[in-house]
N, C-alpha and C positions, 0 to 999 in steps of 0.2 A: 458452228451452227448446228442445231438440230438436225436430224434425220426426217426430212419430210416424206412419206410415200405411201400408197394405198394399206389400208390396214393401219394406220399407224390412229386413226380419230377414232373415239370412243364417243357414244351418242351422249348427244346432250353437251359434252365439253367445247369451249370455245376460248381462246384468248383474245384479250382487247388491247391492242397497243397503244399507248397516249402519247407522244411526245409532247413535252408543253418548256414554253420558253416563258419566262414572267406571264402566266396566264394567273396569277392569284386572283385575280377577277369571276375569272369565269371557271376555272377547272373544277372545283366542286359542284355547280351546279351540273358540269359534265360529267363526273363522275356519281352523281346521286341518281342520274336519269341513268346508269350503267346499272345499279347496284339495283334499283327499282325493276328493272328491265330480266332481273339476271334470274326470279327466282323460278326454280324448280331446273335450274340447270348449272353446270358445273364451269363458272367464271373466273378465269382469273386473270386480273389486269396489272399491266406494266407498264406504269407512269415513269416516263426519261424525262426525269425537269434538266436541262442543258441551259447553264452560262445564266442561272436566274440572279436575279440580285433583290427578288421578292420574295414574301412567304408560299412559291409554289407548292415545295414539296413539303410542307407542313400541311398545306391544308387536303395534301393529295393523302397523307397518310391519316390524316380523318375523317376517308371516306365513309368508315362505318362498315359493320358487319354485311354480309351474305356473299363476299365475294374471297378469292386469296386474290392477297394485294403486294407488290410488288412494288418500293419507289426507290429509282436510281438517282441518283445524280450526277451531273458531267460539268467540270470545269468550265466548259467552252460550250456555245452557244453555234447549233447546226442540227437541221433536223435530219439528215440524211444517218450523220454519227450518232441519235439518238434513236434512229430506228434499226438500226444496226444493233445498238447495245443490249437491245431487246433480245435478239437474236437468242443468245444465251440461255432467256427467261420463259420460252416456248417451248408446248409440249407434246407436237408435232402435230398434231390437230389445226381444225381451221382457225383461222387469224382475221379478227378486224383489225384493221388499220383507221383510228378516230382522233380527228383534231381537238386539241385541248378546250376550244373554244366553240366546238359542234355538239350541241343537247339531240340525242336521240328521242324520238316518240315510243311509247309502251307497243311493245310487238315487234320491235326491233328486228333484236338479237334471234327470235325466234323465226322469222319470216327468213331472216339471213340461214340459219342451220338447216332450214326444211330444205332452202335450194342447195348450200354446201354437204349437206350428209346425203343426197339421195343424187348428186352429178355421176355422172359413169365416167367420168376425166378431169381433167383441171377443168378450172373455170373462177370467175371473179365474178361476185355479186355485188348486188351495191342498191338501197333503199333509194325508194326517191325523194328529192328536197321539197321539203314544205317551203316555199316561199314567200318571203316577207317583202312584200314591194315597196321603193321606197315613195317617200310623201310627196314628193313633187314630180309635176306632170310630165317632164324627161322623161325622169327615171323609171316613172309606171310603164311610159312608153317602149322605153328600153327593153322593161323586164316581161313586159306582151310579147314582143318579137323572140327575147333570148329562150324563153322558156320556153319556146315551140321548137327551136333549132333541134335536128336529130340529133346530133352530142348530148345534147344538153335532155332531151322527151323520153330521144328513143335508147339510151345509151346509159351504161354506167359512166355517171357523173363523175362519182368520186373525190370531189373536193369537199373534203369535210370527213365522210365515211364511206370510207368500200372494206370489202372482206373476200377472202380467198381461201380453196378446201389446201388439204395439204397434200395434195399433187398440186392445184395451182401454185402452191408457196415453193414447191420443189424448179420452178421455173427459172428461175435465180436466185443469187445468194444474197452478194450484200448490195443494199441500197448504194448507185451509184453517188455523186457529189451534183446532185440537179437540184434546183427548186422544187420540182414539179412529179412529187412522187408519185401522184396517183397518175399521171399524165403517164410518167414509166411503168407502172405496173399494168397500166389498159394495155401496151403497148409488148406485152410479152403474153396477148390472150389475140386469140381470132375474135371478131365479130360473133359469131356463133357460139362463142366459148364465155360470152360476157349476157348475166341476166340480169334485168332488175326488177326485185321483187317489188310484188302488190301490198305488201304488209308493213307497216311501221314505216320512217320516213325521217328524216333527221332540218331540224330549224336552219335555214338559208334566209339570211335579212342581207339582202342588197342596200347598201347606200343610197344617197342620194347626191345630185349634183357635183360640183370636181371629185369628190371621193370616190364615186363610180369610177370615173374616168381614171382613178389610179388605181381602183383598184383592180378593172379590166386592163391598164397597161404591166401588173401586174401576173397578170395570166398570160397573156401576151408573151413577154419575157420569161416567164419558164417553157410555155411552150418551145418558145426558140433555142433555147437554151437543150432542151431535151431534143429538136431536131438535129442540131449541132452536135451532140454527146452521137446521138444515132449514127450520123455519117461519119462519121469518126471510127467508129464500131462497125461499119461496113453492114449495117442493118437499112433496107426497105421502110416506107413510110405508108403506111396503113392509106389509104383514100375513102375517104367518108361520102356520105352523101352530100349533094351540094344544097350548103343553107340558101341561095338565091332560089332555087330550084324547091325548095319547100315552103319558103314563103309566099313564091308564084303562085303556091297551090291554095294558098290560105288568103283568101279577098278579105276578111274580117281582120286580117293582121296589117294589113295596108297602111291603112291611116298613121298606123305607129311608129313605119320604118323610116320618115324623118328625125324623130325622136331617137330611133337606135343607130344609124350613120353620123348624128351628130355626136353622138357618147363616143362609137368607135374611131370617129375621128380627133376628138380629144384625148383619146387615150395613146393613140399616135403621137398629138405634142406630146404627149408626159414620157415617151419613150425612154428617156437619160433620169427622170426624176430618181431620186434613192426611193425605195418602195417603202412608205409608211403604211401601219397598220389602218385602217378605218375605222375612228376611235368612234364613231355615230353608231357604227354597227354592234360594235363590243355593247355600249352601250344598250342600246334596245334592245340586246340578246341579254344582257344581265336584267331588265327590267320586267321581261319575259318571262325568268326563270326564277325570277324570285316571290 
């Protein structure tokens, strides 16, 4: 792996890692909002298409000029082994970390470097989610309550896109074998060490109806999955603020928390389900971006 460590980023440079699994759907429009995002600064992205049996990495390598592009391929299908394979492709500078199927807003990448070049130590950034609520009155209800949660308000999110200077990337090496990568990488930064910036913001379309519900048992399950790798590893578990305790605060969220106990009780049953994608979502995010 690269040598990450103070001195090592030069202004203006940034890399963008993609892992993408069969996203031929959506990873060009991911990657065109990269390339759109990237000018007047020195981009270069590393698409891991892993285990595709679609035209991924074809259409990741016609991204188009303004950026160096980078596309791997890997036999096998895992994103932890595709973020890893990245590894290699990094030039010790700061690193996003972007889902193949998450469209950045214009001001991005820039809002991201202004906080990672100017940190006096590690630290993880991370835009905040433009949210797409879904159509029925659950799910609105849901996404009133989730979207105020401190995780979720006050917090790098992370699911979709976070980024890290390169002392923060010097925190660990290789991405362990969890789901929930961005769940591990918050988890190697203090509270104080994680900011999110004001500028740019990246598309979050929530589902609607049982697809919510899998795809929060979804989170759910890597979450766990990552507290489990943790105690294992003889590592402390971070204590957030308490979501009941911020809700309490918020009378205007009231009305909704039926709506969101009902979703997170659903997502309970689905606990054992196999985690399918939420193809409503892909969907509406492809329609978005076209």
């Amino acid at each position: 792996m690269n040598d990450f460590g103070p001195g090592a980023a030069v202004r203006g440079r940034v890399d963008v890692v993609v892992p993408a699994h069969d996203e031929e759907a959506l990873v060009g429009a991911c990657l065109a909002a990269v390339v759109a995002d990237s000018r007047g600064l020195d981009v270069r992205v590393v698409v891991v298409a892993n285990g595709c049996a679609d035209a991924t990495a074809e259409i990741a390598r016609s991204a188009g000029p303004g950026v160096d592009l980078v596309v791997l391929e890997l036999p096998v299908a895992g994103k932890p082994a595709a973020l890893n394979a990245a590894n290699e492709h990094l030039r010790g500078g700061p690193v996003v970390y972007l889902d193949a199927d998450t469209v950045i807003t214009p001001g991005t990448l820039r809002a991201l470097l202004a906080v990672l070049e100017t940190a006096g130590g590690p630290v993880m950034a991370g835009p905040r989610p433009v949210l797409v609520r879904p159509g029925d009155r659950v799910g609105r209800g849901f996404a009133e309550v989730w979207s105020r949660l401190p995780s979720v308000h006050g917090d790098v999110f992370g699911g979709g896109c976070y980024a890290v200077n390169a002392a923060g990337r010097g925190r660990w090496g290789d991405f362990p074998a969890v789901v929930a990568d961005d769940a591990f990488v918050r988890s190697r930064f203090a509270r104080d060490e994680r900011v999110v910036v004001d500028g740019g913001g990246f598309l979050l379309v929530l589902p609607g109806g049982a697809e919510l519900s899998r795809v929060l048992a979804r989170w759910r399950r890597g979450n766990a999955e990552l507290a489990r790798w943790r105690r294992c590893n003889g590592e402390r578990e971070e204590r957030g603020r308490s979501n009941a305790r911020a809700v309490l605060a918020a009378p205007e969220l009231w009305r909704h928390v039926p709506a969101f106990l009902w979703v997170q009780v659903g997502s309970r049953w689905r606990r054992r389900e196999r985690w399918a994608r939420a193809e409503s979502v892909r969907r509406a995010a492809v329609t978005r971006t076209e």
